[in-house]
PDB file of N, CA, C and O in Angstrom:
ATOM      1  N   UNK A   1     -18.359  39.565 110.358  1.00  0.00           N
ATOM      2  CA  UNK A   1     -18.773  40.914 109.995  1.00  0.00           C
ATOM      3  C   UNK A   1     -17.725  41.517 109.066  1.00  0.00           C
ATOM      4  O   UNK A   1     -16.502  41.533 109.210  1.00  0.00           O
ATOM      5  N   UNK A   2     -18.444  41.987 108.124  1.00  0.00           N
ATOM      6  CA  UNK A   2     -17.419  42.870 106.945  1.00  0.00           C
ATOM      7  C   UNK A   2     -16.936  44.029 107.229  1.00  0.00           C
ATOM      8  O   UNK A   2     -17.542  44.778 107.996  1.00  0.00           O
ATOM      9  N   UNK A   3     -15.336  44.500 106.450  1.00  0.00           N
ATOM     10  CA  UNK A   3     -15.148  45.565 107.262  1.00  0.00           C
ATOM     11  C   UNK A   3     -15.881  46.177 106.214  1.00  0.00           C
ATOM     12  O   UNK A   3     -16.620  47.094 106.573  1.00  0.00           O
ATOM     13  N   UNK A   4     -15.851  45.781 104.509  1.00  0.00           N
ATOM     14  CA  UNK A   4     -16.113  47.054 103.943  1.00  0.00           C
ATOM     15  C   UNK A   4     -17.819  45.881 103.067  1.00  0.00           C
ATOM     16  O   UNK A   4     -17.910  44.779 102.524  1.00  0.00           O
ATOM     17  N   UNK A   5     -18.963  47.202 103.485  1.00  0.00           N
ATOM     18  CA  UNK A   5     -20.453  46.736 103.263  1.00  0.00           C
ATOM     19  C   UNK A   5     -20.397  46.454 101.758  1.00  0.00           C
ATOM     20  O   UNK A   5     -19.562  46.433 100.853  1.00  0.00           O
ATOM     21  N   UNK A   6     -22.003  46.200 101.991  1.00  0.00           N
ATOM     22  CA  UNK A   6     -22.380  45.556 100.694  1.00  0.00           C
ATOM     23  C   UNK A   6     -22.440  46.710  99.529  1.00  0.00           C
ATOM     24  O   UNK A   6     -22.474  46.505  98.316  1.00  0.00           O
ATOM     25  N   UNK A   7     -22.443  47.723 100.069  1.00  0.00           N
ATOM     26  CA  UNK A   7     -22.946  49.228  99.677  1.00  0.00           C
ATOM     27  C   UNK A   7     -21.470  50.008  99.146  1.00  0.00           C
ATOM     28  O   UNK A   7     -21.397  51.094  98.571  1.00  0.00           O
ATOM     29  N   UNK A   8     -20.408  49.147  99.508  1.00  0.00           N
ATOM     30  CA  UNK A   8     -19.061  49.876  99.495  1.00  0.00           C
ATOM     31  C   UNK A   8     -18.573  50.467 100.485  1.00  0.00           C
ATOM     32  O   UNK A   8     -17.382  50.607 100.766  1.00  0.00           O
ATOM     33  N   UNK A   9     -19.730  50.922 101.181  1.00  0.00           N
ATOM     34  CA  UNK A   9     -18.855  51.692 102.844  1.00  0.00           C
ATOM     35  C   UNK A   9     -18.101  51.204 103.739  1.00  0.00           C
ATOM     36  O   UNK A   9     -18.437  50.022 103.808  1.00  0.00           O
ATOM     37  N   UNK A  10     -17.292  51.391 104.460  1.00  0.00           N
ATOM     38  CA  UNK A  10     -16.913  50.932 105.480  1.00  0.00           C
ATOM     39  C   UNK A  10     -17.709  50.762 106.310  1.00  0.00           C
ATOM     40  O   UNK A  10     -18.869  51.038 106.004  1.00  0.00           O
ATOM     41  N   UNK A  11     -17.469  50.308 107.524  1.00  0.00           N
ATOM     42  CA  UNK A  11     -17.846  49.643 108.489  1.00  0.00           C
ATOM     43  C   UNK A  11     -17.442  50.675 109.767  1.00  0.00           C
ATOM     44  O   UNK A  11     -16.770  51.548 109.218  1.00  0.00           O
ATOM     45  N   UNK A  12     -17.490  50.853 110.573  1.00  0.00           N
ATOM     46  CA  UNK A  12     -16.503  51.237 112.104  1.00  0.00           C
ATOM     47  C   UNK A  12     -15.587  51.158 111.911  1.00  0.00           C
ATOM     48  O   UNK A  12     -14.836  52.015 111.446  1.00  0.00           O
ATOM     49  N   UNK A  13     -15.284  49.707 112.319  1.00  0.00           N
ATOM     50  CA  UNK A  13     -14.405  48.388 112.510  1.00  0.00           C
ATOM     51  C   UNK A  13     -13.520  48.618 111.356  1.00  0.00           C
ATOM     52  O   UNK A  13     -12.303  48.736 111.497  1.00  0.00           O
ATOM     53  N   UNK A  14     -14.117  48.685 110.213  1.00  0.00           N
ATOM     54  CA  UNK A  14     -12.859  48.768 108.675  1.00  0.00           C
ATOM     55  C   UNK A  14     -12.372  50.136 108.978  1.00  0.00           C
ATOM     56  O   UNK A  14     -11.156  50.300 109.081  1.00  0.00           O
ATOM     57  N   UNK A  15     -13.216  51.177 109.139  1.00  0.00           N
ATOM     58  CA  UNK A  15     -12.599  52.599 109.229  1.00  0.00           C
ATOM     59  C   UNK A  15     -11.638  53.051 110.631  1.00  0.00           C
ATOM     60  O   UNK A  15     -11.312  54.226 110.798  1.00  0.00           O
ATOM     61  N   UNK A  16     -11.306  52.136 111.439  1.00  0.00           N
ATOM     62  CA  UNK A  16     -10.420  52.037 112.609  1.00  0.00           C
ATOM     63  C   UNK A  16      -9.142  51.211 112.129  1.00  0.00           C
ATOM     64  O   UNK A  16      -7.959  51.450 112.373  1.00  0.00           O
ATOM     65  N   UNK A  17      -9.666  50.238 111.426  1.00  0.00           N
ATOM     66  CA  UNK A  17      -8.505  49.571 110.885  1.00  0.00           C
ATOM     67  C   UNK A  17      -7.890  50.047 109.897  1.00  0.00           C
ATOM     68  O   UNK A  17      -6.775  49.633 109.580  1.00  0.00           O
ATOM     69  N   UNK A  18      -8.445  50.883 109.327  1.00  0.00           N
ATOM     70  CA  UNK A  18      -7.481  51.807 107.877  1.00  0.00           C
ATOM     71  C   UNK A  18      -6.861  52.515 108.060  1.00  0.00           C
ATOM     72  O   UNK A  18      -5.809  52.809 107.493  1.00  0.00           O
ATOM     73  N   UNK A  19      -7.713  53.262 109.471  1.00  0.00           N
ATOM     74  CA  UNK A  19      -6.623  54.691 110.182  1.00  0.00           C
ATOM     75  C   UNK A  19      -5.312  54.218 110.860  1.00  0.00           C
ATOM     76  O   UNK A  19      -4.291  54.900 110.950  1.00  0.00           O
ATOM     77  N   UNK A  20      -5.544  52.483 111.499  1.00  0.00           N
ATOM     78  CA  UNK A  20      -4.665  52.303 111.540  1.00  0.00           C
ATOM     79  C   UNK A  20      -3.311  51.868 111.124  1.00  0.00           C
ATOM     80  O   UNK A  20      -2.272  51.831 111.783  1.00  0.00           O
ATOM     81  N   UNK A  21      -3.574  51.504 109.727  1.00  0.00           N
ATOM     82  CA  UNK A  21      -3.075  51.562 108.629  1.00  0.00           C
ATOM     83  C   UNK A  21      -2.468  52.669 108.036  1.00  0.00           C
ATOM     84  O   UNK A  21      -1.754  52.275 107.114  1.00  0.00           O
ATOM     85  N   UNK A  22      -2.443  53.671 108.138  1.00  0.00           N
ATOM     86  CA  UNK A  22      -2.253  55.548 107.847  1.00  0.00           C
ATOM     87  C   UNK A  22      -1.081  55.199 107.473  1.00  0.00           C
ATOM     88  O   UNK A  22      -0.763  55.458 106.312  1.00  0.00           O
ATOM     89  N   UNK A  23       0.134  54.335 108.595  1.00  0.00           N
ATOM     90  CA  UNK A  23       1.603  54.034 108.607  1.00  0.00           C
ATOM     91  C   UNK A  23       2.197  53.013 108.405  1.00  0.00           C
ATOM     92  O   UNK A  23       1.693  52.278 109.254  1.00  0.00           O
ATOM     93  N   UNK A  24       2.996  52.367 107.825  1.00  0.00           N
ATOM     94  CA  UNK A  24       2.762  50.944 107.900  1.00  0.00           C
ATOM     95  C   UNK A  24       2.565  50.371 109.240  1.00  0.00           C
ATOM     96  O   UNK A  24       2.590  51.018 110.287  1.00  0.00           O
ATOM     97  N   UNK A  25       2.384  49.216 109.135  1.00  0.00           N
ATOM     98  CA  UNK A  25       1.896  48.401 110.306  1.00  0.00           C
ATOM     99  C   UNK A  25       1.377  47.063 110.207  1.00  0.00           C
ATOM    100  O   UNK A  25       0.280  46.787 109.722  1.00  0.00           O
ATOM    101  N   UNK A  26       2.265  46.179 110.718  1.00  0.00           N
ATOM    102  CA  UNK A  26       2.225  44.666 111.113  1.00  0.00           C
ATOM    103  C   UNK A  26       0.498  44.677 111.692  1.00  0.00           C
ATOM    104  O   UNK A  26      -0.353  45.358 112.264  1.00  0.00           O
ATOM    105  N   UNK A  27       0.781  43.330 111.027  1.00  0.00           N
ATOM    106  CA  UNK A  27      -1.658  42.662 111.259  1.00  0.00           C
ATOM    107  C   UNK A  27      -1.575  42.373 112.969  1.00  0.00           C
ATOM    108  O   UNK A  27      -2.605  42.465 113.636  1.00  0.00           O
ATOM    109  N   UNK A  28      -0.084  41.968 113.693  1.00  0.00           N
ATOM    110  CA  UNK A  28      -0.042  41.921 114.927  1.00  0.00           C
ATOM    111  C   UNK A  28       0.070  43.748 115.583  1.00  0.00           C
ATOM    112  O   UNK A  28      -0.371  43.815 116.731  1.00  0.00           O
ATOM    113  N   UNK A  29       0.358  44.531 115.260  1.00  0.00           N
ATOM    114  CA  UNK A  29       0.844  45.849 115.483  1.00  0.00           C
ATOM    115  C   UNK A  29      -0.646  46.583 115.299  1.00  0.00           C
ATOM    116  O   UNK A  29      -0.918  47.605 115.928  1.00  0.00           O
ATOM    117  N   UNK A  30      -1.535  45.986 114.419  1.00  0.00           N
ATOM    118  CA  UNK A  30      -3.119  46.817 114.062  1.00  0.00           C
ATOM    119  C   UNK A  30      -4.124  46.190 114.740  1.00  0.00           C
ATOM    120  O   UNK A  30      -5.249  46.683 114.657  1.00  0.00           O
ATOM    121  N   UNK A  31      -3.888  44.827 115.648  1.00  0.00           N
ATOM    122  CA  UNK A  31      -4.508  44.074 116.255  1.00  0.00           C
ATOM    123  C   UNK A  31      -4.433  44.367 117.614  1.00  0.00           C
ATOM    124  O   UNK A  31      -5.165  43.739 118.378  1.00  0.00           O
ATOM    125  N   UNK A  32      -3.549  45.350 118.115  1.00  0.00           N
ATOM    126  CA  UNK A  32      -3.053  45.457 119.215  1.00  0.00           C
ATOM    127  C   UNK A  32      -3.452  46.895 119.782  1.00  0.00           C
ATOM    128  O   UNK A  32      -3.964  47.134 120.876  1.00  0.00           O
ATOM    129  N   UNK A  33      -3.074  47.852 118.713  1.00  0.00           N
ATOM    130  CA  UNK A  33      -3.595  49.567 118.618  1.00  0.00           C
ATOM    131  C   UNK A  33      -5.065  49.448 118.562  1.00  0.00           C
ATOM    132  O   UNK A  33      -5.751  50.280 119.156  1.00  0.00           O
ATOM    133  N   UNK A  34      -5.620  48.456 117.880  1.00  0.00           N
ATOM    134  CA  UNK A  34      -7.279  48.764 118.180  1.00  0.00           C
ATOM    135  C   UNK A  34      -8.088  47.445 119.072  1.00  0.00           C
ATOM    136  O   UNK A  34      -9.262  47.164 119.316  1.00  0.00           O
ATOM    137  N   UNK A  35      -7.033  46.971 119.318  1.00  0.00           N
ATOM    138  CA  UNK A  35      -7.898  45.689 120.622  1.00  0.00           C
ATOM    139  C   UNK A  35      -8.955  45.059 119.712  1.00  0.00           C
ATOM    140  O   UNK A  35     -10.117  45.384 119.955  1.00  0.00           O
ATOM    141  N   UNK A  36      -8.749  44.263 118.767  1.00  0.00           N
ATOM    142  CA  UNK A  36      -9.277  43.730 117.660  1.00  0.00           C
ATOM    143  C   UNK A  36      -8.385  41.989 117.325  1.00  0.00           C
ATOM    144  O   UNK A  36      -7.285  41.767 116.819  1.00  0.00           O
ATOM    145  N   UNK A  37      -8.896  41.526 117.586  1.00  0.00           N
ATOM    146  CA  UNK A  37      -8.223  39.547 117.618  1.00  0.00           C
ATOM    147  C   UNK A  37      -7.738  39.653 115.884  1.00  0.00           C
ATOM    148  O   UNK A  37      -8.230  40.090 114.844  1.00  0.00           O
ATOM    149  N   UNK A  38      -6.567  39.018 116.283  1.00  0.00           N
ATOM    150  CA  UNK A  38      -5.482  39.169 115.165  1.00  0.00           C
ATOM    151  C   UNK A  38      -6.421  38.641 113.730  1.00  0.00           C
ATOM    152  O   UNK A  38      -6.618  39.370 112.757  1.00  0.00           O
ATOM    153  N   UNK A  39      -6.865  37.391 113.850  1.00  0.00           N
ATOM    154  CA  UNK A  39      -7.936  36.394 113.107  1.00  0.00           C
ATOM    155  C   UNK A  39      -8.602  37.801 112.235  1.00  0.00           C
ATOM    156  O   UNK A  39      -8.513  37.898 111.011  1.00  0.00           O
ATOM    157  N   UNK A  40      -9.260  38.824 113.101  1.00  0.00           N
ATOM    158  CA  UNK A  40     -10.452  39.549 112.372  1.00  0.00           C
ATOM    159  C   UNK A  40      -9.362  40.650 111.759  1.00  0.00           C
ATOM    160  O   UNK A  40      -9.735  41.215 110.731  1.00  0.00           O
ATOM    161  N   UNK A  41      -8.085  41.003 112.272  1.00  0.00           N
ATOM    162  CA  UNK A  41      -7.256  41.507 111.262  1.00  0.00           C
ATOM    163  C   UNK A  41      -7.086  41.482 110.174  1.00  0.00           C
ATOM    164  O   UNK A  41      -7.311  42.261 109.248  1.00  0.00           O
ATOM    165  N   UNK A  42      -6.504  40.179 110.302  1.00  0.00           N
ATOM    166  CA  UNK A  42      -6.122  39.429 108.738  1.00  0.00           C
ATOM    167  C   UNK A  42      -7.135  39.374 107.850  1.00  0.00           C
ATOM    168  O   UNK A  42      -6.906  39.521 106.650  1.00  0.00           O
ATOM    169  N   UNK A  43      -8.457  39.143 108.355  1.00  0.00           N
ATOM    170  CA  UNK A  43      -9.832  39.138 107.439  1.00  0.00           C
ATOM    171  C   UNK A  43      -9.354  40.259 106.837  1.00  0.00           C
ATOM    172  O   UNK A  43      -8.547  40.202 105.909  1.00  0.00           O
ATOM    173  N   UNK A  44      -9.882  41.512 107.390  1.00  0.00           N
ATOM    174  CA  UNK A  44     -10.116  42.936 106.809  1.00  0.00           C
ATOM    175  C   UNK A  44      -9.014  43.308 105.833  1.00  0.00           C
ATOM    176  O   UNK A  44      -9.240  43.773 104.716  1.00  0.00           O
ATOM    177  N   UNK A  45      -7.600  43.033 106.416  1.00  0.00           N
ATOM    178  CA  UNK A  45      -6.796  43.052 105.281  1.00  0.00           C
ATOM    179  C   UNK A  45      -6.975  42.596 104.058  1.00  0.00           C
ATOM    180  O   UNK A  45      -6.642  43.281 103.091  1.00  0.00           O
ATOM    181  N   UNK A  46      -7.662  41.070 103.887  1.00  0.00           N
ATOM    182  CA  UNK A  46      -7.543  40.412 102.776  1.00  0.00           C
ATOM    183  C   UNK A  46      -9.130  41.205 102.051  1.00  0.00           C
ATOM    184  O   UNK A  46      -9.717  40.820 101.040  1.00  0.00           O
ATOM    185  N   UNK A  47      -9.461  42.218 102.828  1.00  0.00           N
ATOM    186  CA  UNK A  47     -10.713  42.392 101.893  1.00  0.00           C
ATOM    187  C   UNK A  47     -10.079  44.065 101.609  1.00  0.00           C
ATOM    188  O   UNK A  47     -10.190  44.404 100.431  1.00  0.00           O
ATOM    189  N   UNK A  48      -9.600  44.858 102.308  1.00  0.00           N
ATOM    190  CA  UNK A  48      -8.513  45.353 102.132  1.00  0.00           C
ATOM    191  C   UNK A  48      -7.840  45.732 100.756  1.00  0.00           C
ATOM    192  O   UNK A  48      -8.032  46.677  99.992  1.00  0.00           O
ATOM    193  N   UNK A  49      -7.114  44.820 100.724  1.00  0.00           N
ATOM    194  CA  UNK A  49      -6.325  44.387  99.459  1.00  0.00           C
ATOM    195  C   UNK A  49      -7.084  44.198  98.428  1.00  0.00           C
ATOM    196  O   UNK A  49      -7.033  45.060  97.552  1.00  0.00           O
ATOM    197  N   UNK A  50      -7.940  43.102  98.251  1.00  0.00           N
ATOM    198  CA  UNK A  50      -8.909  43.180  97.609  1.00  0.00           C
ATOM    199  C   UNK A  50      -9.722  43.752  96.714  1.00  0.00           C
ATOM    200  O   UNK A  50     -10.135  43.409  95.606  1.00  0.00           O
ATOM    201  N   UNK A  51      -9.950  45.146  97.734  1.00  0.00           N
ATOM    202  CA  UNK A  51     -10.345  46.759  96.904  1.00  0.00           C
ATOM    203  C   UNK A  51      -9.323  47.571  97.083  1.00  0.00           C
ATOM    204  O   UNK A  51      -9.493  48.689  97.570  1.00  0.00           O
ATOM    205  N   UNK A  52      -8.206  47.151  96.739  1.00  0.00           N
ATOM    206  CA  UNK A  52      -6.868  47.948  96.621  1.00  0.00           C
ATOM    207  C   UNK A  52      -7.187  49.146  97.490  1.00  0.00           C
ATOM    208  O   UNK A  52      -7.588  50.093  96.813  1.00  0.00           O
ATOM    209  N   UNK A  53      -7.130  49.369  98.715  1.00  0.00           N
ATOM    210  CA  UNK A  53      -7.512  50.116  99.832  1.00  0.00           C
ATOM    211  C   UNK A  53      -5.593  50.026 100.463  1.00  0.00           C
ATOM    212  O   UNK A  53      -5.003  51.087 100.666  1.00  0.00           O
ATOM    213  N   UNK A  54      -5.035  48.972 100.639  1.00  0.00           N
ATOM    214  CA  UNK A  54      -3.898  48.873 101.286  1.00  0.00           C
ATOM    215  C   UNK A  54      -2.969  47.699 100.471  1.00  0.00           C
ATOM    216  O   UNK A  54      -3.413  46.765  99.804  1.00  0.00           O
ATOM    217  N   UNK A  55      -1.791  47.978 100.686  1.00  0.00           N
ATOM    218  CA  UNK A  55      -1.159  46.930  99.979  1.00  0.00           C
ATOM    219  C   UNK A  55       0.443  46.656 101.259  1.00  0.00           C
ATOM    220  O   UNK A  55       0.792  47.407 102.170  1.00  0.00           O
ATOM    221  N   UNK A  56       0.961  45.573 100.897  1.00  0.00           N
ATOM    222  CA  UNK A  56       1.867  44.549 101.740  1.00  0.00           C
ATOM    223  C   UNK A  56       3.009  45.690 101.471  1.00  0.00           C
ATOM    224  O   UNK A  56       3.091  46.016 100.287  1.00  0.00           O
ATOM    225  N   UNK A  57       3.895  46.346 102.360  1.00  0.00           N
ATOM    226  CA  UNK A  57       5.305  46.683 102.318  1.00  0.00           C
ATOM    227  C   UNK A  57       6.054  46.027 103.123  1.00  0.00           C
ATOM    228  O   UNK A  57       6.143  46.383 104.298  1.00  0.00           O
ATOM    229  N   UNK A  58       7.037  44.458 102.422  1.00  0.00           N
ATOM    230  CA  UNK A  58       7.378  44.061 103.696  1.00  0.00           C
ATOM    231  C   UNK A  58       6.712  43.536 104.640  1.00  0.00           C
ATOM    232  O   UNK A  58       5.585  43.128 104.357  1.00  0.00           O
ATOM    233  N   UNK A  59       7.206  43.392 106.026  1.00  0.00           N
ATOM    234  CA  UNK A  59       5.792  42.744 106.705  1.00  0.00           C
ATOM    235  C   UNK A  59       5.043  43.290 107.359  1.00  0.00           C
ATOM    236  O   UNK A  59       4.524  42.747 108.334  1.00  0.00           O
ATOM    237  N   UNK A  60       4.684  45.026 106.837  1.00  0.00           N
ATOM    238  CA  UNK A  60       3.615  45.767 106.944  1.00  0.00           C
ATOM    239  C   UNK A  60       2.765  45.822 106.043  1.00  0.00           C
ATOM    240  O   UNK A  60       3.012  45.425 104.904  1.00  0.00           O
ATOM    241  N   UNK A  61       1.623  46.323 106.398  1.00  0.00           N
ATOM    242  CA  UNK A  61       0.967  46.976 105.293  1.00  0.00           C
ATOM    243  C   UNK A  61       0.423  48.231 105.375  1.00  0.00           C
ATOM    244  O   UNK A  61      -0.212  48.292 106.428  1.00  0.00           O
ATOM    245  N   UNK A  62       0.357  49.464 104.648  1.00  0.00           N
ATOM    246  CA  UNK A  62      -0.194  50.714 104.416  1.00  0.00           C
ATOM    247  C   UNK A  62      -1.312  50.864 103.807  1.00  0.00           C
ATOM    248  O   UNK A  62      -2.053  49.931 103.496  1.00  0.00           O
ATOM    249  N   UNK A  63      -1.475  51.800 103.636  1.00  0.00           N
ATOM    250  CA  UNK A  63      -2.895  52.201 102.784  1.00  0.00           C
ATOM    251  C   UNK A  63      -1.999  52.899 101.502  1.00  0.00           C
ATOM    252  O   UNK A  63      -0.915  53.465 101.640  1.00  0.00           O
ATOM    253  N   UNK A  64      -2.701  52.719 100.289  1.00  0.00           N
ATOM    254  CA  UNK A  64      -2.568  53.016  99.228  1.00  0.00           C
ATOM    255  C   UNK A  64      -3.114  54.258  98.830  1.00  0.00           C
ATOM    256  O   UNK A  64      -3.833  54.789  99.677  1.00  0.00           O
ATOM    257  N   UNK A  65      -2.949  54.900  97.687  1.00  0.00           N
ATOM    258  CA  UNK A  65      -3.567  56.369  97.614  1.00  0.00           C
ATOM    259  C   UNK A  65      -4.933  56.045  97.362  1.00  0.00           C
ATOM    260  O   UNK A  65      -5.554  57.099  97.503  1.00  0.00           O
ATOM    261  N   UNK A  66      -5.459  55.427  97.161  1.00  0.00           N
ATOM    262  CA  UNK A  66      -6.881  54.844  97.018  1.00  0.00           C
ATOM    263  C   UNK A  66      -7.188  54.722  98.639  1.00  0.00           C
ATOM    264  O   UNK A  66      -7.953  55.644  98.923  1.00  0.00           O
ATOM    265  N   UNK A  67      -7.017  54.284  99.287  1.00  0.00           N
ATOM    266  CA  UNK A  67      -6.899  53.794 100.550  1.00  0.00           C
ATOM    267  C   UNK A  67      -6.979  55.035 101.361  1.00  0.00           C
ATOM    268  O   UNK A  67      -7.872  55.205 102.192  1.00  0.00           O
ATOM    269  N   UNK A  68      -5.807  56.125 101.056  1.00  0.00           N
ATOM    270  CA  UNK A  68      -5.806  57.386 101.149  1.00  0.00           C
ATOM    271  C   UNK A  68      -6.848  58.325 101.201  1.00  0.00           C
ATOM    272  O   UNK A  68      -7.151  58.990 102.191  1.00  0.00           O
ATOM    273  N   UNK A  69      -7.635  58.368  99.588  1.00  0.00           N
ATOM    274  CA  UNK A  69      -9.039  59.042  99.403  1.00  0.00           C
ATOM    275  C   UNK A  69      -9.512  58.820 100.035  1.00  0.00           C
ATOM    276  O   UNK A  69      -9.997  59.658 100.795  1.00  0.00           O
ATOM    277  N   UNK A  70      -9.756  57.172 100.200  1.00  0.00           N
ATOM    278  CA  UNK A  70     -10.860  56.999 100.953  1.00  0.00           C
ATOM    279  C   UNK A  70     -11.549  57.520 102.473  1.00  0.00           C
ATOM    280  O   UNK A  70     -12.722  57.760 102.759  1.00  0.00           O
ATOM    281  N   UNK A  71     -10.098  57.591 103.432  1.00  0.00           N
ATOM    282  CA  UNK A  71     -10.153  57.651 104.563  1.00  0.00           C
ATOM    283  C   UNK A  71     -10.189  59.323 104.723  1.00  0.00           C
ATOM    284  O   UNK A  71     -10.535  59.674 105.851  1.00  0.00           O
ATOM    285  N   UNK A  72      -9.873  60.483 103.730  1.00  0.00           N
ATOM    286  CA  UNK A  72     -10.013  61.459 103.352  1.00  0.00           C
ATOM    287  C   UNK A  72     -11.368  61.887 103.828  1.00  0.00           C
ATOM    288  O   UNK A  72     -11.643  62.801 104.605  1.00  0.00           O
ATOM    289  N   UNK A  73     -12.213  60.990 103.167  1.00  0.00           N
ATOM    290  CA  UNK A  73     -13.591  61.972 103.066  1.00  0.00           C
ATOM    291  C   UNK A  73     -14.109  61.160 104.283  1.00  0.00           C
ATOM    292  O   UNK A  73     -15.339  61.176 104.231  1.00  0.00           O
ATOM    293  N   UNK A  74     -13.668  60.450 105.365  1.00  0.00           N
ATOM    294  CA  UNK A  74     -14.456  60.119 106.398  1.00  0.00           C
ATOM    295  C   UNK A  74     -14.158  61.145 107.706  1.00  0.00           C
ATOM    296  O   UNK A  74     -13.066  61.661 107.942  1.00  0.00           O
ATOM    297  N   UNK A  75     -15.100  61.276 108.311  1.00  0.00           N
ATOM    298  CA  UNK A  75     -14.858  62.081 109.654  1.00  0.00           C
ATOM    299  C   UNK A  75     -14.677  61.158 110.745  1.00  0.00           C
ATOM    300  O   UNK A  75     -15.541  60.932 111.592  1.00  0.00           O
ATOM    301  N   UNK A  76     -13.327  60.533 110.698  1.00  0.00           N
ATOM    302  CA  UNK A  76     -12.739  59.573 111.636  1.00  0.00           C
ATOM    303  C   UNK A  76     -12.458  60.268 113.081  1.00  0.00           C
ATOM    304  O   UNK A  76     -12.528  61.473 112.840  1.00  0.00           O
ATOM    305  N   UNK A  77     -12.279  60.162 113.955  1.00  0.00           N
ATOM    306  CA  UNK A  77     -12.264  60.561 115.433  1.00  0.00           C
ATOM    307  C   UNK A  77     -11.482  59.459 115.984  1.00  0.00           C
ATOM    308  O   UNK A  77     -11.746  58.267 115.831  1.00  0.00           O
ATOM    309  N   UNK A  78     -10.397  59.997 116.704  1.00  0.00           N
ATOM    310  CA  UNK A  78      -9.760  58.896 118.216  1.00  0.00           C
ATOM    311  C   UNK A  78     -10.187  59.944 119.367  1.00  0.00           C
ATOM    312  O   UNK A  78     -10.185  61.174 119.317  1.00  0.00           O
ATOM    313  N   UNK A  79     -10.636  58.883 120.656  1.00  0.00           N
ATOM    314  CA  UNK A  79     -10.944  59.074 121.597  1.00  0.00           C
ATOM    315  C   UNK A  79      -9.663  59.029 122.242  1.00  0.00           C
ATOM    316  O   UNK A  79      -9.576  59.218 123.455  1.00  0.00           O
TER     317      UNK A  79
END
């Protein structure tokens, strides 16, 4: 499953993983905050990156100001 659709949108799943992204954060450190198997981490990252959404600092990665907008105009919620 994709995080980000065919349509360009995110997904849930991508929009949990970006928020968790907000700070940097290790693919083990974003796998762990959202109870998500490391494997489907690393996917989303590499699609991620991809659409320049987040980029590598070190052995974190953040969200980019693109990455930024994006998560801007979503009405994200933690329970």
């Amino acid at each position: 499953m994709a995080c980000i659709q065919s349509d360009g949108s995110l997904s849930r799943c991508g929009e949990l993983l970006l928020l968790a992204m907000w700070e940097p954060a290790t693919p083990e450190e974003v796998a762990k905050d959202c109870a998500v198997p490391l494997f489907r981490v690393r996917s989303a990252i590499r699609e991620f990156v991809g659409a320049g959404l987040i980029e590598k600092k070190g052995d974190a990665y953040a969200l980019t100001r693109k990455g930024v907008r994006r998560m801007e105009g979503l009405d994200v919620k933690i329970h």
